[in-house]
C-alpha positions as CSV (number, residue, x, y, z in Angstrom):
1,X,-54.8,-0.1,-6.8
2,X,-51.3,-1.5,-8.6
3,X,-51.9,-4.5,-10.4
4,X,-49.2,-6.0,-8.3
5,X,-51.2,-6.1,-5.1
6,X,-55.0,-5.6,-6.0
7,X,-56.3,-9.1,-5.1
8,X,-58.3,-10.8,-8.3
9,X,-61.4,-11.2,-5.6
10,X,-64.7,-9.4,-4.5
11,X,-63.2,-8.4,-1.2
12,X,-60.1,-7.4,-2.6
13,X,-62.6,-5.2,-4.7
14,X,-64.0,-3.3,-1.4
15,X,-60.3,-2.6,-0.4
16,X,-59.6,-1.2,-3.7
17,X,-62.6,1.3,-3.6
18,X,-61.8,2.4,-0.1
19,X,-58.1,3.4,-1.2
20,X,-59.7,4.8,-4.2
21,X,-62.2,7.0,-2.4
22,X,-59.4,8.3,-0.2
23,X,-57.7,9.6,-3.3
24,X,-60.2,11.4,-5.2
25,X,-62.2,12.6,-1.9
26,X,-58.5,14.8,-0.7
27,X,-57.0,15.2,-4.9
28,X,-53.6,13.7,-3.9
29,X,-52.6,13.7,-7.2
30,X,-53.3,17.5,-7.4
31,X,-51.5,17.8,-4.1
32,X,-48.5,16.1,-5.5
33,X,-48.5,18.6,-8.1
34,X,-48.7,21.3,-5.7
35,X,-45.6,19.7,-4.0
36,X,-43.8,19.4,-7.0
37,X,-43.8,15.4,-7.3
38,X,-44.4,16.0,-11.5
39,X,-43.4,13.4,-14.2
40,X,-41.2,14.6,-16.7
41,X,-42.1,11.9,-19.3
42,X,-43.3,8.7,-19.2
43,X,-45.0,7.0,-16.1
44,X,-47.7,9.0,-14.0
45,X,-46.3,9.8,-10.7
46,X,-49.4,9.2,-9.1
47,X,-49.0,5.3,-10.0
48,X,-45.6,5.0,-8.5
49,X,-46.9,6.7,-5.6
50,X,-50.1,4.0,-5.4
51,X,-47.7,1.4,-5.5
52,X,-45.5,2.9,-2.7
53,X,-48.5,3.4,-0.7
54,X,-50.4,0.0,-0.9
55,X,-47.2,-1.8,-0.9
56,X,-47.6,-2.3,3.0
57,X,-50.6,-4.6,2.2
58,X,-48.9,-6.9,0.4
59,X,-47.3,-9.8,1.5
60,X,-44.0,-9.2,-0.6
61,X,-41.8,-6.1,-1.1
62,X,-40.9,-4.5,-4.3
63,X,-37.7,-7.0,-4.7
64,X,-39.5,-10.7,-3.8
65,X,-42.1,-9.6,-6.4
66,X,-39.6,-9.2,-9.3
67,X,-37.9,-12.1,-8.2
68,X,-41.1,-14.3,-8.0
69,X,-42.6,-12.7,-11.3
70,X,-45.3,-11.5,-9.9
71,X,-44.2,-7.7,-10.2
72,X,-46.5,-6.4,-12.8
73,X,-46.4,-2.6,-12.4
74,X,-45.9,-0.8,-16.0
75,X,-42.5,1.4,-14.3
76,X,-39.2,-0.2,-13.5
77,X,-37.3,-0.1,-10.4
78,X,-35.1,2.8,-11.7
79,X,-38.1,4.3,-12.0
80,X,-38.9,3.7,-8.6
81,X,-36.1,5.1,-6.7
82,X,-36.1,8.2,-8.9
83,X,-39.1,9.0,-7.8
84,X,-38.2,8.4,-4.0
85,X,-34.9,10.5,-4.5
86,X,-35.8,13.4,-6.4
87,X,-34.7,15.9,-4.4
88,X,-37.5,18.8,-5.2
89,X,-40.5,17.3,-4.0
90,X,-41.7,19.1,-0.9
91,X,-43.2,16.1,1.1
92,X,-43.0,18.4,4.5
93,X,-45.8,20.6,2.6
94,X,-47.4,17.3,0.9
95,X,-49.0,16.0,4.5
96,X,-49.2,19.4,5.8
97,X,-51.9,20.0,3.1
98,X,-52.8,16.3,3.2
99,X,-53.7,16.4,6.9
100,X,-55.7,19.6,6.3
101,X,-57.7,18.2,3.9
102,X,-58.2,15.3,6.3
103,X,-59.0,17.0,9.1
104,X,-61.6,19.1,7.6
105,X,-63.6,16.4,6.8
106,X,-63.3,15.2,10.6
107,X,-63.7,18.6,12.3
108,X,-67.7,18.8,11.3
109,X,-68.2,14.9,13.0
110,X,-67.5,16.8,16.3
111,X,-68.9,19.6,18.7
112,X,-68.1,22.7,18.6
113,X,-67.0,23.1,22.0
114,X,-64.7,20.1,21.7
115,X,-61.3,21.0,22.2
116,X,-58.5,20.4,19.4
117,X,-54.7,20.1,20.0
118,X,-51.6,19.8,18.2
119,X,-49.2,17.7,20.0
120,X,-45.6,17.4,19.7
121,X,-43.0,14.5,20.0
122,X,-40.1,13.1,18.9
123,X,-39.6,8.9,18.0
124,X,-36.4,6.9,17.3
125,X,-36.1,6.3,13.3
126,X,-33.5,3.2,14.4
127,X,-31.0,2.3,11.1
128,X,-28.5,-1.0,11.4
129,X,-25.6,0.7,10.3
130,X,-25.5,4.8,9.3
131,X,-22.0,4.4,7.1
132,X,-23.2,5.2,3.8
133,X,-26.6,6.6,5.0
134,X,-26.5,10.1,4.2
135,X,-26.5,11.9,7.7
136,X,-27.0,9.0,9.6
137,X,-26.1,10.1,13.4
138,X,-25.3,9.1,16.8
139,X,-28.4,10.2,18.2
140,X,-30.3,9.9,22.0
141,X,-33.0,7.5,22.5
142,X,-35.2,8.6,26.0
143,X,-36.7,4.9,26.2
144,X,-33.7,3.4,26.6
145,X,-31.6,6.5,27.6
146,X,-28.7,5.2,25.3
147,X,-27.6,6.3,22.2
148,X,-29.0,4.8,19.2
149,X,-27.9,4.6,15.2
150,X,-30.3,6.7,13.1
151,X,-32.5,9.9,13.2
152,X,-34.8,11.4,15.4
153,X,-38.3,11.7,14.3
154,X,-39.7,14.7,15.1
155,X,-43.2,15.0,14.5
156,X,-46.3,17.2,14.5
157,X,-49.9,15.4,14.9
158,X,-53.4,17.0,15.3
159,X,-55.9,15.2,17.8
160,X,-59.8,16.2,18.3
161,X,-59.8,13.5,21.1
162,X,-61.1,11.3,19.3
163,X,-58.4,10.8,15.5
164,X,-55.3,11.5,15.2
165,X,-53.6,12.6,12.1
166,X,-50.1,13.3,11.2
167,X,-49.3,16.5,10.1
168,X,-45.6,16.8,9.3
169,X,-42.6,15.8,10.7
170,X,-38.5,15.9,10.4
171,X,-36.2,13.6,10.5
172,X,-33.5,15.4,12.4
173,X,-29.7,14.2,12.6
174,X,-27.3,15.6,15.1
175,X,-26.2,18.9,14.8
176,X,-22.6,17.6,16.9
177,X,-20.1,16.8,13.6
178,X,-18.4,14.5,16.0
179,X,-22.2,12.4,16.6
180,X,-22.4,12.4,12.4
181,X,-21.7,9.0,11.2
182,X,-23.2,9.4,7.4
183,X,-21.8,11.5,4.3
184,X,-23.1,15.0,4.1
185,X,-24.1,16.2,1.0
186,X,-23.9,20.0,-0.1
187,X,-26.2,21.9,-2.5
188,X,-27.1,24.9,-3.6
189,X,-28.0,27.2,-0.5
190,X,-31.4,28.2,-2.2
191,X,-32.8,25.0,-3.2
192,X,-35.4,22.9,-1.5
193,X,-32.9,19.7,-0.7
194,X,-30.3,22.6,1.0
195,X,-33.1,23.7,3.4
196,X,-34.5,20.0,4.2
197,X,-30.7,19.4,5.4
198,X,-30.0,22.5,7.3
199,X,-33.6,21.6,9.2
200,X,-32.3,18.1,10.1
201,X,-29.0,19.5,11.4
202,X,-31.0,22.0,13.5
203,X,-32.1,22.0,17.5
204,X,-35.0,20.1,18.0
205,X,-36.7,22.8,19.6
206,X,-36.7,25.4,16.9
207,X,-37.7,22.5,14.5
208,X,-40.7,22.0,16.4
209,X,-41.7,25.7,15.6
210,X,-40.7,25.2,12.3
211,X,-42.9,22.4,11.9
212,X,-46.1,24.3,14.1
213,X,-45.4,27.7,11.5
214,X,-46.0,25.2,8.8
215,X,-49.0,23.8,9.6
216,X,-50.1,27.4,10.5
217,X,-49.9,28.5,7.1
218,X,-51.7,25.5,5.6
219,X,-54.8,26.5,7.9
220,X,-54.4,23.8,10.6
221,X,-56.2,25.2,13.4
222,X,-56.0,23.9,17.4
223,X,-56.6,25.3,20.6
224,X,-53.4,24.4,22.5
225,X,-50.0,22.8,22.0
226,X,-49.2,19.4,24.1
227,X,-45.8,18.3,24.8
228,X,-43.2,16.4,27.5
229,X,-40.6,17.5,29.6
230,X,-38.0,17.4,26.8
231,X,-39.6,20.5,24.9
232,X,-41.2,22.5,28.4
233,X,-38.9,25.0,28.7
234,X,-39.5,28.6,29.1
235,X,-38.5,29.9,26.2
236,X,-40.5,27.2,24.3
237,X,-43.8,28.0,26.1
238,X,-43.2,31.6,25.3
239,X,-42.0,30.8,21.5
240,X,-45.5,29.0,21.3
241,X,-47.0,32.1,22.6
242,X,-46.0,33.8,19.9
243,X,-47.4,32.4,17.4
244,X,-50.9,32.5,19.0
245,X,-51.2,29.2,20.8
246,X,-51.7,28.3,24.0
247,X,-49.3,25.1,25.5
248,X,-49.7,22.9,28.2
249,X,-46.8,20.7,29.3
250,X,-45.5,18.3,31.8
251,X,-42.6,20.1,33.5
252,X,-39.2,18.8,34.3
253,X,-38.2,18.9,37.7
254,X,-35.0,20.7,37.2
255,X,-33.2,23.2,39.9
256,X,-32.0,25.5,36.8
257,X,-35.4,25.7,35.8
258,X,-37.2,28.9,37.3
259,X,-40.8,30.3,37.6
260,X,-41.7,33.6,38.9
261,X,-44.1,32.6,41.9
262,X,-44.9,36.1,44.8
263,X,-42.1,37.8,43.4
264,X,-39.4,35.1,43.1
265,X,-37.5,33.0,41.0
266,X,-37.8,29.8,42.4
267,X,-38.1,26.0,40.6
268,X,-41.0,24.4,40.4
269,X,-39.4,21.4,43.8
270,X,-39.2,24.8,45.7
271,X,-42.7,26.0,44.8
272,X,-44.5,22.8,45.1
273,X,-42.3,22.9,49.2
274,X,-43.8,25.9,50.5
275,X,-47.0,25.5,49.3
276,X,-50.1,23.8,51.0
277,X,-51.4,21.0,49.3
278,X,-54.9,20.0,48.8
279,X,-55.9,17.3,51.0
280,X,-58.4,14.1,50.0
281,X,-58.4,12.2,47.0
282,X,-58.8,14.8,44.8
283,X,-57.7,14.9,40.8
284,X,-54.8,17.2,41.7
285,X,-52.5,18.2,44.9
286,X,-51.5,21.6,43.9
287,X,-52.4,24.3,42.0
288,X,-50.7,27.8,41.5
289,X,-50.3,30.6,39.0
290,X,-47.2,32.0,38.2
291,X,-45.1,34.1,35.4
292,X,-42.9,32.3,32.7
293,X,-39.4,33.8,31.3
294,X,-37.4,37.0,32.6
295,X,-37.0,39.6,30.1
296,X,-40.8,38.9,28.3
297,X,-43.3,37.1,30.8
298,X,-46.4,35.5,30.5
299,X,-49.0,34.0,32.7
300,X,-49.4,30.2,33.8
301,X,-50.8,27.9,36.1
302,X,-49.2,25.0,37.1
303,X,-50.8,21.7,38.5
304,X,-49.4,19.2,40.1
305,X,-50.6,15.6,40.4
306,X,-50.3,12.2,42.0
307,X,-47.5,10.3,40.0
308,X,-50.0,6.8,39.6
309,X,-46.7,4.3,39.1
310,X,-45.1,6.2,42.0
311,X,-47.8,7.3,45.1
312,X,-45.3,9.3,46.7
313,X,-44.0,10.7,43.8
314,X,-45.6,13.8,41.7
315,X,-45.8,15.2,38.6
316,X,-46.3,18.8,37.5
317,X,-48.2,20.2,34.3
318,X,-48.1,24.0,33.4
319,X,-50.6,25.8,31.1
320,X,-50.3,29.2,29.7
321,X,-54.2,29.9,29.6
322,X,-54.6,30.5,33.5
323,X,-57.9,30.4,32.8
324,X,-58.3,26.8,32.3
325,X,-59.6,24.9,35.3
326,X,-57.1,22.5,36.7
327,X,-59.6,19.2,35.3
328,X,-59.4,20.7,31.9
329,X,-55.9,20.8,32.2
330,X,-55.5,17.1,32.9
331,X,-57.8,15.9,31.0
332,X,-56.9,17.9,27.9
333,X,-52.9,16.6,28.3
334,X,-54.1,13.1,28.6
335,X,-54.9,13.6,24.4
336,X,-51.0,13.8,24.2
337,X,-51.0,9.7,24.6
338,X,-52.6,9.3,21.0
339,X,-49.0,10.3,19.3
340,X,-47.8,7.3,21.5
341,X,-50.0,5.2,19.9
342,X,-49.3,6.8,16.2
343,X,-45.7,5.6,16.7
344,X,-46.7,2.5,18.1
345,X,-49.0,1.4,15.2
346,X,-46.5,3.2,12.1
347,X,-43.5,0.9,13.5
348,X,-45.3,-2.4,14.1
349,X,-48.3,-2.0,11.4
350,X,-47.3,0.3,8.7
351,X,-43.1,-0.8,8.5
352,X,-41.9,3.0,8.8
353,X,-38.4,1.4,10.5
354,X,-38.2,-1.7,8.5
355,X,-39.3,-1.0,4.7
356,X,-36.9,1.6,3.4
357,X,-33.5,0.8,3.1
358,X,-32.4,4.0,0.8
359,X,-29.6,5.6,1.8
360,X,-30.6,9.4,0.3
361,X,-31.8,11.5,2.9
362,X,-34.2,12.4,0.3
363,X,-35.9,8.7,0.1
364,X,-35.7,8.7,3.5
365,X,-38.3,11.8,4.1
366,X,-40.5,10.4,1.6
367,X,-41.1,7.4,2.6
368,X,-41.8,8.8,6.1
369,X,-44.8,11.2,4.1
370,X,-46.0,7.8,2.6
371,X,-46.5,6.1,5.8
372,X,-47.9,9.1,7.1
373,X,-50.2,8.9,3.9
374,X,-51.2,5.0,4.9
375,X,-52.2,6.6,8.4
376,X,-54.3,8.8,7.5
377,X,-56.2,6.6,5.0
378,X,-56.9,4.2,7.8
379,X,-57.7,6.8,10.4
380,X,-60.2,8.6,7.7
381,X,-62.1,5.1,6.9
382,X,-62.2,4.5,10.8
383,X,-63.4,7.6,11.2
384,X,-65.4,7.5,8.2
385,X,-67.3,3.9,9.0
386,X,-68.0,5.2,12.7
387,X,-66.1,1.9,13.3
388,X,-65.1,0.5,17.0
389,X,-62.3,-1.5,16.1
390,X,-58.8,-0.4,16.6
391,X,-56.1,1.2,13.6
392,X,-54.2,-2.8,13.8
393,X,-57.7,-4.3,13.4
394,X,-58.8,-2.1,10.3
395,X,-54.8,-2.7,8.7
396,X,-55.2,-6.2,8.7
397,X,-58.5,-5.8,7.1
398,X,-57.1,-3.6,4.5
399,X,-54.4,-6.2,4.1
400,X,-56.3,-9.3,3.4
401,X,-60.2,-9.0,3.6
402,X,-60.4,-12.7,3.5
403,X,-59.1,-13.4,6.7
404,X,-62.2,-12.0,8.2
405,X,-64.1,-14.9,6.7
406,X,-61.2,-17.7,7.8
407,X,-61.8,-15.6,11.5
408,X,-65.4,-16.5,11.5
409,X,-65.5,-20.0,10.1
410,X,-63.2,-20.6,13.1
411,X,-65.9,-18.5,16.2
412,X,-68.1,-20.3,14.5
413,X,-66.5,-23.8,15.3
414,X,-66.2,-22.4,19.0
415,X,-70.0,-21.3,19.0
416,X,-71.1,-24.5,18.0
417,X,-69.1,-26.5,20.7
418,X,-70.2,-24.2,22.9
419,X,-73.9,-24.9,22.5
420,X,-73.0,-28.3,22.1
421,X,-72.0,-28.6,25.5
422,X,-74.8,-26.2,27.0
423,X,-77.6,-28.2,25.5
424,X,-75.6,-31.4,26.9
425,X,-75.5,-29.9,30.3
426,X,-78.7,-28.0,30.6
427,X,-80.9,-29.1,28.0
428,X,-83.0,-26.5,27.1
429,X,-85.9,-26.4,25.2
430,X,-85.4,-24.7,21.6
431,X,-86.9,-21.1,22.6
432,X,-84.4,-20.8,25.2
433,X,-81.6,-22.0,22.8
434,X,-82.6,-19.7,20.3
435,X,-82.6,-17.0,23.2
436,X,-79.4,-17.1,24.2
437,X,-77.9,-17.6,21.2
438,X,-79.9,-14.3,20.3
439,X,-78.6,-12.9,23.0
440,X,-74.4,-13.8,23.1
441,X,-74.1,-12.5,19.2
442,X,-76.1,-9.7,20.0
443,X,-73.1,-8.4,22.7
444,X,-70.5,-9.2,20.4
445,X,-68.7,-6.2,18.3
446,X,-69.8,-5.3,15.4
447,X,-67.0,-6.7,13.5
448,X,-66.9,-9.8,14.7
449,X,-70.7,-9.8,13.6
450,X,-69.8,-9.5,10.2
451,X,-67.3,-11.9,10.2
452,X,-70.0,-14.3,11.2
453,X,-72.5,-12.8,8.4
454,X,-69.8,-13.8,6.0
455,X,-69.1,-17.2,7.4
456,X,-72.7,-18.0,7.3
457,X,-73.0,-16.7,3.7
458,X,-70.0,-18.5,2.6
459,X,-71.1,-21.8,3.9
């Protein structure tokens, strides 16, 4: 770990170990190289890269620590940036491979029969101000259905119901000139920055194939594609097809939107009105098979459910493996909730909005592959430890490990007022104490154990 952050204690030892198990058990300093992330003299790039990645569990960024003396790192801040800006390091392929490498480790945990997905979604990557921020846009924000200064994220994840892992993303600017509120830069055609522009700059949809062709290559393997209404349309779920995956989708209930259902074209309001529906309380209303596309068509089934905020309302899914029985189908979307959570935990836990203030495009992406980095080295020691608590729980661990013994000197302050008052109350005799003392630790969670453990030792 940098000498900046690593804590000068036993626990800060434990976290050191786990960060440096994650980097010999995937080489990611061989898969830098691969990525072209090289040193051309001078400091290791593997160093700079450590101190990029643990810098989220410190309590200070790069600039309080030189100010407060306690930056110690053997590179300079020049140093630093260069190494975020250089402009032919291929961090698109870097947590491609990364998540690969990752996800091969997690794939023999689980049955054979379980079902993997890749899912697809896009996040707001919100800036202050886009002036000087090379192609900072204007872009649209679904949550608040406004538009919003910044990027969109667009971003690839692989699930086995169980972890999630990042697998690559984009961040894409708008492809209007009159939504572009940042400089934009021109190189040469044929170099690696050139492309990673012309991707930002293009339609979200074909990015997401982009991105799916990609992981492809590396050897990421699923058994369907999961995505909202904003990337259902036909000529996505037949793009998917393509490349040999199956999608299911929640469908958007549009009037220019058309199925082939007994011969016609009809939308899926019209479809889901002449039909019968199911009666009871069962998972789903309706269920139908039909043909996507005009000119090249392929099979689906479409299932419509019981909109839960809404009990009058529905909501359609559509599957292009008819096949798959209408359960499978809603319980195998229902994994598409986990990216939700990724974006979630990266913007409140692992400062993807709020830590990089570069202004390169170029900085920008790799501090997104970092922070993808710090989630999958908290997802693999989850994973890893068989461990019940949450991705915030195991961060704040990794942040301070001494705050799980502060944690337990305070339960055990409750604990002890607790049987305090029972024994002041009920009196009972010491087997019974001992009991139920036995007995309330025993149902606790397993961290929260520990924490005790720790506390006791301590005291």
């Amino acid at each position: 770990m940098p000498i900046s952050i690593l804590p000068q204690d036993q626990n800060g030892q434990e976290l050191f170990n786990a960060i440096s198990y994650f980097f010999r058990a995937f080489s990611v300093g061989n898969l830098l190289r691969k990525c072209n992330a090289q040193k051309e003299k001078g400091i290791p790039v593997l160093d700079i890269f450590k101190y990029k990645l643990c810098n989220v569990f410190s309590d200070r960024s790069m600039y309080m620590q030189q100010k407060t003396g306690s930056f110690r790192e053997s590179f300079s801040k020049n140093t630093f940036y260069r190494f975020l800006n250089n402009p032919k390091t291929n961090w698109l392929r870097f947590t491609t491979l990364l998540s690969k490498k990752v996800a091969d480790k997690i794939e023999p945990l689980t049955s054979d029969e379980r079902v993997n997905a890749f899912v697809v979604d896009d996040s707001l990557f919100e800036r202050t101000s886009c002036k000087k921020t090379e192609l900072g846009s204007r872009v649209f924000d679904h949550t608040s259905m406004k538009y919003r200064k910044g990027y969109r994220l667009m971003t690839l994840g692989w699930t086995d119901g169980n972890t999630f892992l990042p697998v690559n993303s984009c961040l894409l600017a708008s492809s209007k000139e009159s939504n572009l509120i940042g400089p934009v830069k021109q190189f040469d055609g044929r170099s690696l920055a050139a492309k990673r522009r012309k991707l930002a700059m293009t339609k979200g949809t074909d990015v997401m194939i982009e991105l799916l062709q990609n992981a492809l290559s590396a050897g990421h393997a699923a058994d369907y594609v999961l995505f909202d209404t904003w990337f259902s349309s036909p000529a996505q779920l037949i793009a998917v097809k393509k490349l040999g995956l199956d999608s299911i989708a929640m469908i958007k209930k549009s009037s220019r939107i058309h199925y082939e259902y007994q011969g016609e074209q009809l939308s899926i309001k019209k479809i889901f009105g002449i039909c019968k529906k199911r009666r009871g309380r069962g998972k789903y209303l309706l269920s139908v098979n039909v043909m996507v596309g005009k000119d090249e068509k392929i099979p689906a089934k479409i299932v419509c459910v019981r909109n839960k905020k809404n009990k009058k309302d529905w909501i359609a899914f559509i599957c292009t493996n008819p096949e798959l029985s209408e359960e499978e189908i809603i319980r195998i979307y229902g994994k598409r909730w986990q990216i939700e959570v990724f974006f979630k935990t990266c913007k409140s836990y692992l400062n993807l909005i709020s830590e990089c203030h570069s202004l390169t495009y170029d900085a920008l992406t790799a501090h997104v592959a970092i922070v993808f980095t710090r989630y999958l080295m908290i997802a693999m020691e989850q994973r890893r430890n068989e461990d019940d608590r949450t991705l915030g729980e195991i961060f704040f661990i990794f942040t301070d490990e001494l705050r799980d013994i502060t944690f337990g000197e305070s339960f055990q302050i409750i604990i002890t007022a607790m049987i305090d008052s029972v024994c002041a109350i009920f009196q009972p005799t010491e087997d019974q104490l001992n009991l139920f003392i036995e007995m309330f630790v025993g149902r606790l969670p397993k961290y929260i154990r520990n924490s005790l453990a720790k506390a006791a030792l301590a005291a």
